[in-house]
N, C-alpha and C positions, 0 to 999 in steps of 0.2 A: 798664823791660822791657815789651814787648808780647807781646802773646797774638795768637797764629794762629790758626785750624782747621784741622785737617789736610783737604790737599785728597782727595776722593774717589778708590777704585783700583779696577781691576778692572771688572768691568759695573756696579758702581756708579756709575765715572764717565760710564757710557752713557743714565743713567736721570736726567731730569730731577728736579728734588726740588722745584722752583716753576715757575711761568710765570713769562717774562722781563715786566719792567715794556714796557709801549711807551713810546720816545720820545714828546715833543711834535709830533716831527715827523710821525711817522705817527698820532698820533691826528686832528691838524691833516687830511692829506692823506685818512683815513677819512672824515670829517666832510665835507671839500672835495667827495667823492664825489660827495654825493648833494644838492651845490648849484649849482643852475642860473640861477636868478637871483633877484635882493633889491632892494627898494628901497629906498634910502637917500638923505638930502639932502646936498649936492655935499660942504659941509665935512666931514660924518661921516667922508664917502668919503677926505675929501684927511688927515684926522687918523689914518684906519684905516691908509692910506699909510706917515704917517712912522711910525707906532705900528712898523707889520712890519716896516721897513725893516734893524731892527738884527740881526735874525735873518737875513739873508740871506749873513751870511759865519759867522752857527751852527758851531760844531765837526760836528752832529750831520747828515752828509745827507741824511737824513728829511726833518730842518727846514731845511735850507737849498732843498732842491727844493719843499717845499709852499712858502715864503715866498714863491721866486721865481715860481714859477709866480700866487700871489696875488697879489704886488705887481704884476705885471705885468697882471694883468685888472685890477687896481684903478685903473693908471695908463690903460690903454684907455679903462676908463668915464669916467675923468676927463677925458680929455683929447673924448670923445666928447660929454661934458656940457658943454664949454666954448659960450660963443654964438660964432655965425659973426664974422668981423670981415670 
């Protein structure tokens, strides 16, 4: 047998009783904010790459929008870091 809580009624159920946790994703995209640029050495960059990569199909929008929006600056720099041929 399991145990419930009974869900909230009335203007009770109007009144928050926590703050919602954030996502990953929006803490991710918080942080993104206020980053303009870093330096890094090319493999860091190409490891930071596959690292995100798995969060871009995320259940959670948040993190699928901060991933991609990353992955894709991160593949710019890379591909910007590349020597000319």
């Amino acid at each position: 047998m399991t145990s419930t809580q009974p869900q909230p009624r009335g203007l009770t159920s109007l009144i928050p009783d926590a703050r919602t946790r954030a996502t990953p994703g929006e803490r991710a995209a918080s942080q993104l904010l206020h980053l303009h640029e870093a330096t890094v050495p090319v493999p860091v960059l190409a490891a930071a790459a596959e690292l995100i990569a798995p969060q871009l199909t995320d259940p959670d929008p948040a993190t699928r929008e901060a991933a991609t929006a990353v992955h894709a600056r991160m593949l710019t720099a890379l591909e910007d870091a590349a020597p000319s041929r």
